[in-house]
C-alpha positions as CSV (number, residue, x, y, z in Angstrom):
1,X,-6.5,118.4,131.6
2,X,-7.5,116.6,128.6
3,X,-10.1,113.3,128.0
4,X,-9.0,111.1,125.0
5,X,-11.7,108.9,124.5
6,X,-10.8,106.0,122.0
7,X,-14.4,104.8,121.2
8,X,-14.6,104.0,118.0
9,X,-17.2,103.0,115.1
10,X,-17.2,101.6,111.8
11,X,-19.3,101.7,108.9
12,X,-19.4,101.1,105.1
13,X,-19.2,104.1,103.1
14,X,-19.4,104.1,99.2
15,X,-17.2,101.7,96.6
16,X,-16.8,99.7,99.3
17,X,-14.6,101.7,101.7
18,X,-14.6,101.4,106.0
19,X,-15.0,104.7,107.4
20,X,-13.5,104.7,111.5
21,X,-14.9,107.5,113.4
22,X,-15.2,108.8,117.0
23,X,-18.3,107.4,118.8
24,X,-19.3,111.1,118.5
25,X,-19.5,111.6,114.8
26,X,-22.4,112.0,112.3
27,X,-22.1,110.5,108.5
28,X,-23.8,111.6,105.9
29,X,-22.9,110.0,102.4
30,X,-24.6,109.0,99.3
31,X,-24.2,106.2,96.4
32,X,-21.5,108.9,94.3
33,X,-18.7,109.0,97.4
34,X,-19.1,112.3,98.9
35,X,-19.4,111.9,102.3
36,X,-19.9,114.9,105.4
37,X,-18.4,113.6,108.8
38,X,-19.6,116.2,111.7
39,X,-18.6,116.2,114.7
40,X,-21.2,116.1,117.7
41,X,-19.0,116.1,121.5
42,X,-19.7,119.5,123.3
43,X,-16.3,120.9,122.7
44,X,-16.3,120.8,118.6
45,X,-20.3,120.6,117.8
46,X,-21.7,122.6,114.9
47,X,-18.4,123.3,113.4
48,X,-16.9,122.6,110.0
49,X,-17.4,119.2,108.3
50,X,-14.7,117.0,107.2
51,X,-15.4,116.2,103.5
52,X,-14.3,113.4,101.5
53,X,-14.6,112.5,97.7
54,X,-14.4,108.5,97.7
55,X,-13.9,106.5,94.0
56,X,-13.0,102.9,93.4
57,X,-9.2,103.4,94.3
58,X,-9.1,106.9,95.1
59,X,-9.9,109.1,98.8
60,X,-9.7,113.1,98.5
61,X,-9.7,115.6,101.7
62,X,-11.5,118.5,100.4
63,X,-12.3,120.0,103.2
64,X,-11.3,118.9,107.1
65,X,-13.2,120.2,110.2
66,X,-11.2,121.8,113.5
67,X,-12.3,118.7,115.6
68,X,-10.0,116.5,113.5
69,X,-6.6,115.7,114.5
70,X,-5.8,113.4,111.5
71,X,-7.5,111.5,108.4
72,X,-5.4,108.5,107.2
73,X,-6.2,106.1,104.5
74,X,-5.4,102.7,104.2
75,X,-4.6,100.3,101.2
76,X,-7.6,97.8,103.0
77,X,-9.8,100.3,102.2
78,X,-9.7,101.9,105.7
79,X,-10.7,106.0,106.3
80,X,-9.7,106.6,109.8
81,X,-10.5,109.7,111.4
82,X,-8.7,110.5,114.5
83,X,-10.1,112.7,116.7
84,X,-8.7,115.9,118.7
85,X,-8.5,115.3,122.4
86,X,-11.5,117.0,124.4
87,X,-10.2,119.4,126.6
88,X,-11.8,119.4,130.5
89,X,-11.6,123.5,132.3
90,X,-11.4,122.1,135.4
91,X,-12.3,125.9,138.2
């Protein structure tokens, strides 16, 4: 059985841009646009980071994490980061 939770949050990364993650996520950016999104539910903590490079008109993947299901970017300015459904091992 799997548990999609759709809790959501929203903060403002570099040049501008709204970063969407899971409720679960931890951000790490600075002023030049790199930014580290880790992941923090008990099925996916402590593994890779998705990392993003962010300019004035520009958003590079340059590395994405297992937990992620999708990154999709937006002409509003909008990095969404959808999350991989948690799986339940129901015994």
């Amino acid at each position: 059985m799997t548990k999609n939770t759709k809790k959501l949050k929203t903060q403002t990364v570099a040049y501008g841009w709204q970063l969407v993650t899971p409720e679960n996520t931890v951000v790490m950016d600075n002023d030049q646009g790199n930014i580290a999104i880790g992941d923090t539910s008990d099925n996916f903590r402590g593994g890779p980071f998705i990392v993003l490079k962010v300019s004035e008109n520009e958003v590079t993947v340059a590395d994405s994490g297992i937990f992620a299901q999708g990154v999709s970017i937006t002409l509003d300015k909008k990095i969404i980061v959808k999350r991989r459904p948690d799986i339940e091992i129901n015994d």
